[in-house]
N, C-alpha and C positions, 0 to 999 in steps of 0.2 A: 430542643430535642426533636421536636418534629421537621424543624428546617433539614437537618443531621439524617433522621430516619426517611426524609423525600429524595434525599439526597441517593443517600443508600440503593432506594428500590430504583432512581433514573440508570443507576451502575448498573444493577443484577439486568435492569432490561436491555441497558446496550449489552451488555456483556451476552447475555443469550441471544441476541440478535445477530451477534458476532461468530457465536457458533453454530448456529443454522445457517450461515451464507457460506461459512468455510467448509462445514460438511455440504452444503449444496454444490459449490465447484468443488469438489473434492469426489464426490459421487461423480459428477457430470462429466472431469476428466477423466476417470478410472472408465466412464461407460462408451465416452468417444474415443479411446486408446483401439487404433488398428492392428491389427499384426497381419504384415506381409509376407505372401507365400508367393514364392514364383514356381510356376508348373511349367516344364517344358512339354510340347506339344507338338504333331505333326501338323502342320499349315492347313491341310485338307477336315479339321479339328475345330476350326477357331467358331465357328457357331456355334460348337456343341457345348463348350467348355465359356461363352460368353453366357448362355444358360447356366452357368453351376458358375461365373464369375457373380451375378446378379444375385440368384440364391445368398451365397455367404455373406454378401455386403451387411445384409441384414443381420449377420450375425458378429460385425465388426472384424470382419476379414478382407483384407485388401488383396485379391488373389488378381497377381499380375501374369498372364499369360503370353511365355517365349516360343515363338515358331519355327521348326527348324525342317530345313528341307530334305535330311537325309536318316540316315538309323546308327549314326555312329556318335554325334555332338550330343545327342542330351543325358547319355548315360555318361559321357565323359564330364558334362556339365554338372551332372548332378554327383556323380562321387568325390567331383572338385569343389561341391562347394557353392556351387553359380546357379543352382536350383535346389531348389526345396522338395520340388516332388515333379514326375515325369509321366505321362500316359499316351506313349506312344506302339508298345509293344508287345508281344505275346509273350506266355509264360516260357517254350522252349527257348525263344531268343534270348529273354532274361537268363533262363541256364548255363546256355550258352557262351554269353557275355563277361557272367562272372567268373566261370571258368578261365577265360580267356587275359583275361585282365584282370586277374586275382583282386575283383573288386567284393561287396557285400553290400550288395543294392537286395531289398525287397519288394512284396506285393503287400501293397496294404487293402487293396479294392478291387474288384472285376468290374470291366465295362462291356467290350462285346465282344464277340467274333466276327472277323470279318475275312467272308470265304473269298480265297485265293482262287482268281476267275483266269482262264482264256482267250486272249482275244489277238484280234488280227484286221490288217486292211487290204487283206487280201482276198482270202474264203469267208464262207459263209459257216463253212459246217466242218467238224475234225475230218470228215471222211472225204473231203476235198485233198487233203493235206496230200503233197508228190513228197516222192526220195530226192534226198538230200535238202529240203526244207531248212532254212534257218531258223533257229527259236533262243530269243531273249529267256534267260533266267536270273532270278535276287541271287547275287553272290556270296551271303550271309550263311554264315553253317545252316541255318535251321530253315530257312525260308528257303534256301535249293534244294534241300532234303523233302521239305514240305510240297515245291516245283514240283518235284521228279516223281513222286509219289501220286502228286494229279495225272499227270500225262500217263501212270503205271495204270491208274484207275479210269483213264479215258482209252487206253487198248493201244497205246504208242509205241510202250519202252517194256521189258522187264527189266525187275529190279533185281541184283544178288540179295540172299536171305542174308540180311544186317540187321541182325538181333543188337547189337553190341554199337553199333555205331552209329551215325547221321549217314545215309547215303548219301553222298556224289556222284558225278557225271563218270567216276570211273568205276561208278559201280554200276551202269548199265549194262547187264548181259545181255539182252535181246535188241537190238533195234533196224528192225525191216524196214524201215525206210530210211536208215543214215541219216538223222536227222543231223544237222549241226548244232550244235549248243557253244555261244552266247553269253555267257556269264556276266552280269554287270550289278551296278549298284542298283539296289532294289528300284531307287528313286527316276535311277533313268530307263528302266523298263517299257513304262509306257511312252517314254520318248522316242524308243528303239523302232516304233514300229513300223514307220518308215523304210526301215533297213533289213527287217526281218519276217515271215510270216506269219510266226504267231509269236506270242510274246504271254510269258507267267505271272502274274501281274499281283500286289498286296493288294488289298481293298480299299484302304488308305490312299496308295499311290494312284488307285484308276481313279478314284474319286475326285483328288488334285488336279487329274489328267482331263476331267469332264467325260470321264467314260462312264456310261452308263450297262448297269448290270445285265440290261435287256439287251445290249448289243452282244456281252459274251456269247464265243460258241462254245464253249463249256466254263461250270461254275463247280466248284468243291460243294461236296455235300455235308451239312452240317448234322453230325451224330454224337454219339460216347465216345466217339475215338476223334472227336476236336479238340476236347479238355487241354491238350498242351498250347494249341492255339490260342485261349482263352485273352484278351486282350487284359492289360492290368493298369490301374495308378503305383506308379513303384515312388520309395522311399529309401536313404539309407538305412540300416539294418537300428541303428543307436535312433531313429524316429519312428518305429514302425510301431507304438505306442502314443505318438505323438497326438491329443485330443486337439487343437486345430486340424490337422491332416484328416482325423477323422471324422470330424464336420464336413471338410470336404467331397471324401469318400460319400458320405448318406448323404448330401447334397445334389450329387452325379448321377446316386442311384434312384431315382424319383422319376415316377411320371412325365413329366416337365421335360425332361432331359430326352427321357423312349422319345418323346412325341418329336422332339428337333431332331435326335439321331433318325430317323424315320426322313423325315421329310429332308435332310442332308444326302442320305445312302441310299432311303428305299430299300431295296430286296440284297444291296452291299453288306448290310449289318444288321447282327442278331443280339440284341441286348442278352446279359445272359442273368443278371440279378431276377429278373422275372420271368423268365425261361426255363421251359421244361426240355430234355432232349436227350 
């Protein structure tokens, strides 16, 4: 009987032995389980967002970051499917966008503003500028409308009163010096400048460009009326709920993040999470 009952208690001990190893790798896998988010992203970006890549690691997220050189491929990326989430844009463009391409992208996060500057390799000052001047402008509804609107507020162009619409270039009524406009992909703008005198430039794109904000001869002013500017991390519309995405988002918006967008852009970019204005 006692050989019988030693017996017994050797079982019960393996046997519970057996189940603390299997709930030990059982835990261990469930806690080393990644889930991968790819973000597409403007190139001019990839520092800022290799901060908020490191962040999340920690939180068992494999955020892999896509770089794309233009404003057209990551919203098509991402309503196809080939990105998980995107933070390359403002909230007009987004408008915009799905307007246009009857898509259903959202905002799930604000990152910054980044004022739409002025620059050139020719003058120094707007009031150099001669008639018939060429000038580079983003050919995107919202960023030429945004263009045409600096130049209105630097004393170049008037605009027609377009309550209802995006201005364009045919909606210039006033222009005293005939200037020429330009139109191209946001992206080649600051490549233009060679060919052009002044050129309209995203923030994003002078940055890529290695232009610095201190060379602009004129820079947009950031007030209440940049709100549509507002840069965003967008999401399709069926994840804009989605709690990985959302780690993400409070990942970006940290400290951490201000202090590299800073030392990226300088005086380019206004975080707006921690911004009053």
């Amino acid at each position: 009987m006692k050989k019988f009952s030693s017996v017994i208690r050797r079982v019960l001990v393996i046997l519970t032995c057996l189940s603390v190893a299997i709930l030990a790798v059982g835990c261990g896998s469930q806690n080393s389980q990644e889930k991968t988010v790819k973000v597409g992203i403007n190139n001019a970006d990839e520092a800022v967002w290799k901060v908020v890549q490191k962040k999340v690691k920690k939180e068992h997220i494999n955020l892999k970051i896509m770089e794309f050189s233009d404003y057209n491929q990551p919203n098509t990326a991402l309503s196809q499917g080939e990105l998980d989430i995107n933070a390359f844009q403002h909230r007009f463009f987004l408008s915009n966008w799905n307007k246009a391409h009857h898509t259903n992208l959202v905002a799930i996060g604000d990152t910054v503003i980044q004022p739409m500057t002025i620059y050139s390799n020719k003058i120094n000052s707007i009031k150099q500028l001669k008639a018939g001047a060429k000038v580079a402008l983003p050919n995107d509804a919202s960023n030429e409308a945004r263009a045409l609107q600096l130049l209105e507020n630097a004393g170049l162009i008037v605009l027609k009163n377009t309550h209802k619409k995006l201005p364009s270039t045919k909606d210039v009524q006033t222009n005293k010096l005939n200037l020429k406009f330009n139109v191209l992909d946001a992206a080649q703008t600051a490549h233009s400048l060679g060919d052009v005198d002044i050129a309209v430039i995203n923030g994003n794109v002078a940055n890529a460009a290695k232009l610095s904000p201190k060379k602009a001869i004129y820079q947009e002013k950031v007030s209440q009326q940049s709100k549509p500017w507002i840069n965003i991390i967008v999401a399709n519309k069926k994840d804009q709920h989605n709690p990985t995405y959302k780690k993400i988002v409070k990942a970006y918006q940290t400290n951490d993040v201000a202090k590299e967008i800073k030392r990226v852009y300088g005086q380019g970019a206004v975080t707006v999470w921690n911004s009053k204005f």
